[in-house]
The first five atom37 places (N, CA, C, CB, O) and aatype in JSON, in Angstrom:
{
  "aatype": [20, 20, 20, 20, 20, 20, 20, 20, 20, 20, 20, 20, 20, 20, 20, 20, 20, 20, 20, 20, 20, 20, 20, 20, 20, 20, 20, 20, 20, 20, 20, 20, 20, 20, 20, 20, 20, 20, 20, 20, 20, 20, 20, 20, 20, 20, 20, 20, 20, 20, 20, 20, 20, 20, 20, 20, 20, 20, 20, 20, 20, 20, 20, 20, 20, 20, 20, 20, 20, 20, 20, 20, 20, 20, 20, 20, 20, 20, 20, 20, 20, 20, 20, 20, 20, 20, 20, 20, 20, 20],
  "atom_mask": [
    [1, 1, 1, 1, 1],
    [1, 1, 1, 1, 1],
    [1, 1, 1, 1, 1],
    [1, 1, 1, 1, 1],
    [1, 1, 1, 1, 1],
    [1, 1, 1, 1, 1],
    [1, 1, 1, 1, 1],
    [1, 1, 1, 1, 1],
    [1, 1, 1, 1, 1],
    [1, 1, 1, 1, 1],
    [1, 1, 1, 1, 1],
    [1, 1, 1, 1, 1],
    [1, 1, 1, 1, 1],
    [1, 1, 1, 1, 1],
    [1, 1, 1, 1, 1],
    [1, 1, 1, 1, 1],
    [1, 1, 1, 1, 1],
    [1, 1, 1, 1, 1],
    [1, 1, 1, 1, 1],
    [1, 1, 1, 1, 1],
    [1, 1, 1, 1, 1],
    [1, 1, 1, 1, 1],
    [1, 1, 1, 1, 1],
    [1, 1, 1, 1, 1],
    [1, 1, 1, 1, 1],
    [1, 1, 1, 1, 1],
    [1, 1, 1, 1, 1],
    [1, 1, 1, 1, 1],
    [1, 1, 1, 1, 1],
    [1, 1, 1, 1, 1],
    [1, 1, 1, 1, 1],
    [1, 1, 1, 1, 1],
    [1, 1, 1, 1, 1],
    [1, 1, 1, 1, 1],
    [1, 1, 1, 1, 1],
    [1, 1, 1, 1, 1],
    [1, 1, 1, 1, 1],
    [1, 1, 1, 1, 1],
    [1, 1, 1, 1, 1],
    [1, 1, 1, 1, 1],
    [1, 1, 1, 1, 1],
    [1, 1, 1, 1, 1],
    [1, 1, 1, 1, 1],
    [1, 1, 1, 1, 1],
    [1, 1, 1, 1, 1],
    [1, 1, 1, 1, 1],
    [1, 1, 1, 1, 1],
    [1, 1, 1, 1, 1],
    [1, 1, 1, 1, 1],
    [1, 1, 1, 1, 1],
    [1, 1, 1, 1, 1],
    [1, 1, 1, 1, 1],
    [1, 1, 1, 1, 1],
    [1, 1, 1, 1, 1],
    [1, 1, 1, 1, 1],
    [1, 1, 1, 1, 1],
    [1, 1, 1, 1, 1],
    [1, 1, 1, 1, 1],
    [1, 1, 1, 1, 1],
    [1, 1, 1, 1, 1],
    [1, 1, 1, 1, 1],
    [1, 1, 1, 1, 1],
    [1, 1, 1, 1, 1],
    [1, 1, 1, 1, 1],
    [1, 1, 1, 1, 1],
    [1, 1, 1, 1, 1],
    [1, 1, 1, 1, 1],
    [1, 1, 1, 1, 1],
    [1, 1, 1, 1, 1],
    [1, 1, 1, 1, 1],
    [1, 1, 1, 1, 1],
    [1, 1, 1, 1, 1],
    [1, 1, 1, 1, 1],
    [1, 1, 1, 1, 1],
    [1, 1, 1, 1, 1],
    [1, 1, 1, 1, 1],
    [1, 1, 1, 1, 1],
    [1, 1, 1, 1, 1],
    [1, 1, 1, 1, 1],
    [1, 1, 1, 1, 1],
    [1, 1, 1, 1, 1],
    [1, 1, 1, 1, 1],
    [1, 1, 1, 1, 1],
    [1, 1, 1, 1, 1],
    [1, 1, 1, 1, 1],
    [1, 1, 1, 1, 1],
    [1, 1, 1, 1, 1],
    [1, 1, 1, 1, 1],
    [1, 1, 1, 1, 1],
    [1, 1, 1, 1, 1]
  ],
  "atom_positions": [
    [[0.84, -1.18, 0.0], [0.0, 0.0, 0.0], [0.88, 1.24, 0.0], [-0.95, 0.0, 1.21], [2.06, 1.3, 0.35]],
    [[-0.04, 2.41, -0.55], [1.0, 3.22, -0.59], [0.23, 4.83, -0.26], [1.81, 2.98, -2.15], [-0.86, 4.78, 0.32]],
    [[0.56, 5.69, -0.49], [-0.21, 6.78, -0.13], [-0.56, 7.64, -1.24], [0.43, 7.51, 0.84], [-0.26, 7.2, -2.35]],
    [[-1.23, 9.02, -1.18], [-1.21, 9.67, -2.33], [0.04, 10.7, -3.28], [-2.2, 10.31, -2.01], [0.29, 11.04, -4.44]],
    [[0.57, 10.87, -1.81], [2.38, 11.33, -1.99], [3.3, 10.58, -2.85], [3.22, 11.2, -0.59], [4.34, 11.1, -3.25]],
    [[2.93, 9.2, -3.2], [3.5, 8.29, -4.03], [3.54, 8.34, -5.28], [3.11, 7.35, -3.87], [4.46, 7.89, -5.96]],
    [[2.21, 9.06, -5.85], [1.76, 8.57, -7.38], [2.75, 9.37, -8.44], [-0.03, 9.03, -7.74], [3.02, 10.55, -8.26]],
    [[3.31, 8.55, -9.66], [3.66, 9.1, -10.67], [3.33, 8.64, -12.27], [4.82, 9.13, -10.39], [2.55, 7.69, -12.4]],
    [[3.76, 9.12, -13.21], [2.92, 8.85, -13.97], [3.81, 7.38, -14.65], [2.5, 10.21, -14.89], [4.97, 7.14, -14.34]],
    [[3.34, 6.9, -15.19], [3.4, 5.16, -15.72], [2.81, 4.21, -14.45], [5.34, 4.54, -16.07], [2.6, 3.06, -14.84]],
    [[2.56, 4.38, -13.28], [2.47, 3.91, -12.28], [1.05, 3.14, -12.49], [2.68, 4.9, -11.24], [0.14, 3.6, -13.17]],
    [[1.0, 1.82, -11.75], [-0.2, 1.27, -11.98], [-0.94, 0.77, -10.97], [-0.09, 0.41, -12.77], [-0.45, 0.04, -10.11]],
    [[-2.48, 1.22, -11.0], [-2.86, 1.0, -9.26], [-3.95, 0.4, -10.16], [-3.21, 2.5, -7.77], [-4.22, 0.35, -11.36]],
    [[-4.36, 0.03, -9.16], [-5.76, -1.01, -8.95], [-6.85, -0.01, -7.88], [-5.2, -2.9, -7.94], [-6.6, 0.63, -6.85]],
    [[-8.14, -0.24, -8.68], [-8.93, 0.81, -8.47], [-10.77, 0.17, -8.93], [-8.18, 2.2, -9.53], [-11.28, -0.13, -10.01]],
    [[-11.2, 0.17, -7.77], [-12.41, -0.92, -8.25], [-12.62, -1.91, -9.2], [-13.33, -0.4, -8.56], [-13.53, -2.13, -9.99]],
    [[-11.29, -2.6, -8.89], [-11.14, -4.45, -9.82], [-10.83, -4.24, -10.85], [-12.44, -5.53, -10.13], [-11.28, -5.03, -11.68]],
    [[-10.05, -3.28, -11.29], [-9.39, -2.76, -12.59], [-8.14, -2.39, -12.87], [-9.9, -1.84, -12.93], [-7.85, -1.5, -12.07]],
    [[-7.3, -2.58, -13.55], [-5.85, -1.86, -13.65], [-6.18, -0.55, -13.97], [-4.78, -2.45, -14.77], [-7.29, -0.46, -14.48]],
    [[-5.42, 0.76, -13.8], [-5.62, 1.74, -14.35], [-4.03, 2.59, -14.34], [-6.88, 2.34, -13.68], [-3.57, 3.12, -13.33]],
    [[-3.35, 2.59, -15.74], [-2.21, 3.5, -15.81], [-2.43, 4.8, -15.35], [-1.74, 3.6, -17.1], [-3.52, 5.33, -15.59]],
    [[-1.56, 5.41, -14.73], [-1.84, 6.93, -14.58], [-0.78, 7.74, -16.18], [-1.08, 7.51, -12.56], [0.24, 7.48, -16.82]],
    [[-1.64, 8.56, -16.16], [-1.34, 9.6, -17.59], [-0.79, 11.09, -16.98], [-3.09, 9.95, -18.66], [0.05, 11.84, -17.46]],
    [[-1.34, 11.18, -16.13], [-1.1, 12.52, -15.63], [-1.37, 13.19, -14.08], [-1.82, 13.21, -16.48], [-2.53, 13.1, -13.67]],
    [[-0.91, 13.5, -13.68], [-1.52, 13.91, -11.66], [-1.1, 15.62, -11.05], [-0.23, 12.5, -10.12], [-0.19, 16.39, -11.37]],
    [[-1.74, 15.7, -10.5], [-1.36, 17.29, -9.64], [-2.29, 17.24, -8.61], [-1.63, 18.91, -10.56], [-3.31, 16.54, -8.59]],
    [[-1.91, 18.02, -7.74], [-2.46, 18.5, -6.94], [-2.71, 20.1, -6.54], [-2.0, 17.91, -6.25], [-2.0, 21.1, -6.48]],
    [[-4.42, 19.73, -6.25], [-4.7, 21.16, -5.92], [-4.99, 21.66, -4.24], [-5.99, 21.49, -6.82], [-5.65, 21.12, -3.35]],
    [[-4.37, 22.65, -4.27], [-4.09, 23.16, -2.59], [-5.2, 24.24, -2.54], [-2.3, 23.94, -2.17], [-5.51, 24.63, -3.67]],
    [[-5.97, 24.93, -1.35], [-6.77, 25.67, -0.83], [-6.1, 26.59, -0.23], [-7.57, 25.11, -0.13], [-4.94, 26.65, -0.65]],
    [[-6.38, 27.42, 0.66], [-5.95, 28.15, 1.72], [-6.64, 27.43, 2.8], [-6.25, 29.64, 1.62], [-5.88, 26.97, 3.65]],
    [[-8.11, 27.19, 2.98], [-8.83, 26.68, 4.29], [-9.24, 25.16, 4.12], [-10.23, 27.59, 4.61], [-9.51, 24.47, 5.1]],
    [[-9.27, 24.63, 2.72], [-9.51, 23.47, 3.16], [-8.2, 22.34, 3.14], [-10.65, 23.1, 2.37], [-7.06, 22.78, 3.09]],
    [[-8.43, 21.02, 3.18], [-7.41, 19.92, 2.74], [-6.73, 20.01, 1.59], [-7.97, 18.75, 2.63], [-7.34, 20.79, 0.84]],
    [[-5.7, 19.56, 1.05], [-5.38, 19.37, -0.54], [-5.74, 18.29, -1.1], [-4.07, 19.4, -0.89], [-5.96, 17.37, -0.31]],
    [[-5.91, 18.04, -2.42], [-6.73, 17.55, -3.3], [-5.62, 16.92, -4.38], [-7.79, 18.69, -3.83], [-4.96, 17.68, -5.08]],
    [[-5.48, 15.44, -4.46], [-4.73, 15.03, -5.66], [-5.59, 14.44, -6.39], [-3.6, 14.18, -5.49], [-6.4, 13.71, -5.81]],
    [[-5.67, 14.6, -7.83], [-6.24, 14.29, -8.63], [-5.14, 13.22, -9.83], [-6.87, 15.61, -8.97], [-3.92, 13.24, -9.95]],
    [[-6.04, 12.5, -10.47], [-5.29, 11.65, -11.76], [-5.81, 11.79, -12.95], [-5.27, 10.18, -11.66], [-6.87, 12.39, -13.14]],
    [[-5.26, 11.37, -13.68], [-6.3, 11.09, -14.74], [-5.33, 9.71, -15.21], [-6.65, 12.55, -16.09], [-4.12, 9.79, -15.4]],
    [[-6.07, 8.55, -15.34], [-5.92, 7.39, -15.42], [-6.7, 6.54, -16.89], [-6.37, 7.03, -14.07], [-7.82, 6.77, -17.35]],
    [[-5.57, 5.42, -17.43], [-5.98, 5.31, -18.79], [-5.74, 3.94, -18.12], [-5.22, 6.02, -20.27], [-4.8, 3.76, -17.35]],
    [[-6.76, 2.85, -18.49], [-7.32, 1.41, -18.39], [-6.18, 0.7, -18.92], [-8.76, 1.09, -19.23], [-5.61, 1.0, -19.97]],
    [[-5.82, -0.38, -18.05], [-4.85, -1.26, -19.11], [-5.94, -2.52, -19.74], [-3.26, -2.09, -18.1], [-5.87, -3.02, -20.86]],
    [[-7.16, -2.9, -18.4], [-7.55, -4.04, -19.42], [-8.59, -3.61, -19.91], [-7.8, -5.42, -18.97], [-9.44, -4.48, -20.08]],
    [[-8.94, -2.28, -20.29], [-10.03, -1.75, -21.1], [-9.39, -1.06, -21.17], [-11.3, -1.48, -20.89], [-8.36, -1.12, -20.5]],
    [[-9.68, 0.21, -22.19], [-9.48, 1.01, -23.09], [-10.29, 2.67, -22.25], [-10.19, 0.24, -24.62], [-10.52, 3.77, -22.75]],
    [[-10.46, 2.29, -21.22], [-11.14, 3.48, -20.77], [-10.26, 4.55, -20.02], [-12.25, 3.05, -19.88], [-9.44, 4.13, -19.2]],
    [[-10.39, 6.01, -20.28], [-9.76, 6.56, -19.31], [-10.66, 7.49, -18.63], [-8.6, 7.14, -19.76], [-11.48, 8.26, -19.13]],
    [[-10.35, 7.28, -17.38], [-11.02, 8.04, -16.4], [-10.12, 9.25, -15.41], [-11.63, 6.91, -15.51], [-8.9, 9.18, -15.29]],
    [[-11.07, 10.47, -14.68], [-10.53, 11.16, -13.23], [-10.51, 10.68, -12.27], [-11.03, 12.09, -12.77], [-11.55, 10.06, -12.04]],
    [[-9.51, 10.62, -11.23], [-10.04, 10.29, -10.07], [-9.82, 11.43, -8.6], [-9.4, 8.89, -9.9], [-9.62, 12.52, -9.13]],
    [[-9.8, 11.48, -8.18], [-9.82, 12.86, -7.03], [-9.52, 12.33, -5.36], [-11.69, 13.7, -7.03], [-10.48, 12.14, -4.62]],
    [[-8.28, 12.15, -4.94], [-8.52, 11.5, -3.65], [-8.14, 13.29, -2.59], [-7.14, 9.73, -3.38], [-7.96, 14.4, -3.09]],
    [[-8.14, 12.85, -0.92], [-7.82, 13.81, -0.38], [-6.74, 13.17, -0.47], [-8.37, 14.35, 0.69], [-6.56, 12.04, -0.92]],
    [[-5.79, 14.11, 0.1], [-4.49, 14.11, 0.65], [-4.07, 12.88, 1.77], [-4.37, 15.49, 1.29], [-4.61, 12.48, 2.8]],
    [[-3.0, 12.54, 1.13], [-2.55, 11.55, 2.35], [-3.84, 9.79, 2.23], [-2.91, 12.83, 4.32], [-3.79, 8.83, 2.99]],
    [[-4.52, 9.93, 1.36], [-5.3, 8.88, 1.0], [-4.14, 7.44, 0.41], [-6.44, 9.58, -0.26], [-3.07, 7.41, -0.21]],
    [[-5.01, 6.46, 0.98], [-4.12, 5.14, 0.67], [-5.27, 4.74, -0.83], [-4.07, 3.64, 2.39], [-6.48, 4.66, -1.03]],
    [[-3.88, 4.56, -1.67], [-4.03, 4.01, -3.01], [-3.0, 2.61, -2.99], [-3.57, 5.25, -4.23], [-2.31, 2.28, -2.02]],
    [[-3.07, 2.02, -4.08], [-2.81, 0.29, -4.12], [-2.53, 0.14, -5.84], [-4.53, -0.85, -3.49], [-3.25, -0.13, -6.8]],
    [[-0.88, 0.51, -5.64], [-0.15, -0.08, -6.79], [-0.01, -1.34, -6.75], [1.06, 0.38, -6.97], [-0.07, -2.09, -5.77]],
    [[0.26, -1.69, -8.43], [0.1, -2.6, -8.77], [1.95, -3.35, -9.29], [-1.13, -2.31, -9.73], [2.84, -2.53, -9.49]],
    [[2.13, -4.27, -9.38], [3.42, -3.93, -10.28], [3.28, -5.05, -11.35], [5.02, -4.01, -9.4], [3.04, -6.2, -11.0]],
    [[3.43, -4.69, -12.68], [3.03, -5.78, -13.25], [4.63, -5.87, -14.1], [1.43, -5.63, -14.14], [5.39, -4.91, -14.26]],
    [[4.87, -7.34, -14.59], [5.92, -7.75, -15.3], [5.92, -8.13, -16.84], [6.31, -8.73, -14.63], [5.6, -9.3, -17.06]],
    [[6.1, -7.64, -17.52], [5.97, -7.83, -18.96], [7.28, -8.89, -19.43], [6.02, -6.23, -19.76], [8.45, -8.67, -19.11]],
    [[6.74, -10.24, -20.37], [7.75, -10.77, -20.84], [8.4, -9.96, -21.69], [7.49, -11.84, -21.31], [8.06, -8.83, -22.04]],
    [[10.01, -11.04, -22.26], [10.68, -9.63, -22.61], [11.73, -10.7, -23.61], [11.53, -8.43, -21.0], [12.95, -10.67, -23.73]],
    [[10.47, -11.84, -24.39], [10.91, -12.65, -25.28], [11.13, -12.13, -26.43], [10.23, -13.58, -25.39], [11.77, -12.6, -27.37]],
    [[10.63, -11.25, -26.36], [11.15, -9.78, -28.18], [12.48, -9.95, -28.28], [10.99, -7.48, -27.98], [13.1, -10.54, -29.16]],
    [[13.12, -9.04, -26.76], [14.52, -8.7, -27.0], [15.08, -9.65, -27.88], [15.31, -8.65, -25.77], [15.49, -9.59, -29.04]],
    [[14.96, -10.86, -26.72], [16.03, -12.26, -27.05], [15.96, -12.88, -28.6], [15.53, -13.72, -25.95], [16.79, -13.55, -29.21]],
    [[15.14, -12.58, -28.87], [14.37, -12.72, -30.6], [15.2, -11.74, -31.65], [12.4, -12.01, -30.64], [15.48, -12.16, -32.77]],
    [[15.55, -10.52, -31.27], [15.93, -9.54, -31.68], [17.57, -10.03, -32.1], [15.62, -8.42, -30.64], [18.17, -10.18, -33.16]],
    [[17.98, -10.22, -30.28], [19.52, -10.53, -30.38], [20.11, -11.84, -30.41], [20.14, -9.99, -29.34], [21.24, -12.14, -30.02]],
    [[19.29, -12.53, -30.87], [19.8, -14.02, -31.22], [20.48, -14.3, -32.37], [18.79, -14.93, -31.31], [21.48, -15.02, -32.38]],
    [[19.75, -13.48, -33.9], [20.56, -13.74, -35.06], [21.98, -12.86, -35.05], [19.65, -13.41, -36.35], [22.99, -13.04, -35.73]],
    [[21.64, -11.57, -33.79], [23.05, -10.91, -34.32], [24.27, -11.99, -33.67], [23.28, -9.06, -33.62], [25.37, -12.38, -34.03]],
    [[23.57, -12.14, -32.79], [24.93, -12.98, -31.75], [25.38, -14.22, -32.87], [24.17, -13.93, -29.8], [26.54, -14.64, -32.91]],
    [[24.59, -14.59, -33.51], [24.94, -15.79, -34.25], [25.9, -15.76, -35.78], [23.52, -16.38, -34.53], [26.64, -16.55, -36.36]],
    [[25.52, -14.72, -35.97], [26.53, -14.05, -36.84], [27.63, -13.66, -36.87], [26.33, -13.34, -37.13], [28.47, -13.76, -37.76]],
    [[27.7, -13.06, -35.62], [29.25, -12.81, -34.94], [29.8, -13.9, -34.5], [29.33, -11.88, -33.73], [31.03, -13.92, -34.57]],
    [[29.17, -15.02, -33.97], [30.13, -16.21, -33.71], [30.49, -16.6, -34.88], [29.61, -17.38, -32.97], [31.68, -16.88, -35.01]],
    [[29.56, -16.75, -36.08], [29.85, -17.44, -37.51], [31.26, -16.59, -38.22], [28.26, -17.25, -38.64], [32.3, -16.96, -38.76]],
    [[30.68, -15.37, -37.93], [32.07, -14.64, -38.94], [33.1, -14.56, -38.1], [31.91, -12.96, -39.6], [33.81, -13.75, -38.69]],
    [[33.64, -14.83, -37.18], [34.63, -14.91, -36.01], [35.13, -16.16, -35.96], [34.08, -14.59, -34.68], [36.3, -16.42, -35.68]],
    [[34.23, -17.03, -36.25], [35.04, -18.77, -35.81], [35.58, -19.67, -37.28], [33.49, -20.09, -34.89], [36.17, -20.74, -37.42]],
    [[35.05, -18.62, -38.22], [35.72, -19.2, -39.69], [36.88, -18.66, -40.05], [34.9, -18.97, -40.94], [37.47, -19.26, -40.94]],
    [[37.43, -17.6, -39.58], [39.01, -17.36, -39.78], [40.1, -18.51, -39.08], [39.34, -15.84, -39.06], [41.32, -18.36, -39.21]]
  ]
}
């Protein structure tokens, strides 16, 4: 858990049974009342983006998610293989 002092943007919280990226955040200050952080949040498993408005010091609930990262290795497999080939025939 984390607080509202936490949030930045790529950050991913969970928010009534939903992922939701944050896009953008600030906060707005008063003179007499509390301060006010606001988001604006874009859906990872829908396509929706929404506001959200907490007070200050409110507990929010990042998420951390792990993306495979079988591209790279896909990417750098033929170079590596090339360089062993043109290197081990001299």
């Amino acid at each position: 858990m984390a607080n509202t002092a936490d949030i930045s943007r790529g950050m991913i919280l969970k928010l009534d049974g939903s992922l939701y990226s944050v896009v953008e955040f600030g906060e707005n200050k008063t003179a007499r009342a509390a301060a006010k952080v606001w988001a604006k949040l874009k859906g990872v498993d829908n396509s929706r983006t929404i506001e959200k408005t907490w007070n200050s010091g409110d507990t929010i609930f990042p998420v951390r998610v792990e993306k495979e990262s079988t591209s790279i290795f896909t990417r750098m497999k033929p170079a590596i293989i090339l360089w062993t080939t043109a290197h081990s025939s001299k």
